[in-house]
C-alpha positions in Angstrom: -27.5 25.0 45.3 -23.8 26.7 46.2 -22.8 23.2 44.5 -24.5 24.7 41.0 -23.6 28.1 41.8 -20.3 27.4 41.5 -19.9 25.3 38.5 -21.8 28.2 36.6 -19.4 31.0 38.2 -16.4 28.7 36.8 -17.8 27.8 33.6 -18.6 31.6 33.4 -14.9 32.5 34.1 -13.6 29.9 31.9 -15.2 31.5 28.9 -14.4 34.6 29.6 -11.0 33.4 29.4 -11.5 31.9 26.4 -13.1 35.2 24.6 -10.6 37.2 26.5 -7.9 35.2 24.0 -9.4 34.9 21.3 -9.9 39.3 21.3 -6.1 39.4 22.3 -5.3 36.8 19.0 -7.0 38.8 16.8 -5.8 42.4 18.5 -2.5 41.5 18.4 -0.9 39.2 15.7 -0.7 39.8 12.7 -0.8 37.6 9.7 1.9 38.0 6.6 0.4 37.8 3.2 3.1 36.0 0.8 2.3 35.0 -2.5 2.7 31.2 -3.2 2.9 29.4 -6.9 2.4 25.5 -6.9 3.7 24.1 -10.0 1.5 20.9 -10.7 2.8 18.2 -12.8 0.9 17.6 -16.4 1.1 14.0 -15.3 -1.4 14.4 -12.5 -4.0 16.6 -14.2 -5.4 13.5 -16.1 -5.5 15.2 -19.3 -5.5 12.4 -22.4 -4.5 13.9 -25.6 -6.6 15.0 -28.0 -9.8 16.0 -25.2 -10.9 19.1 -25.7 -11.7 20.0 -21.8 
């Protein structure tokens, strides 16, 4: 049993590590909010004259 023993005590560590990461991404960066436009071509919309959609 030390064999299982240990490969729960790593896999245990290991995600700790894992949450311990993710808590420091989200602590400490920040995301910037910027505004974006996207100009779409009338030729790719598919619109045909004359519809009404």
């Amino acid at each position: 049993m030390p064999t299982l023993t240990r490969l729960i005590i790593t896999l245990a560590v290991l995600a700790g590590l894992v949450y311990a990461g993710m808590l420091a991404l989200v602590t400490f960066v920040h995301p910037t909010q910027t505004e974006l436009t996207i100009r779409i071509p009338a030729e790719k919309l598919n619109i045909k004259p004359g519809n009404p959609k």
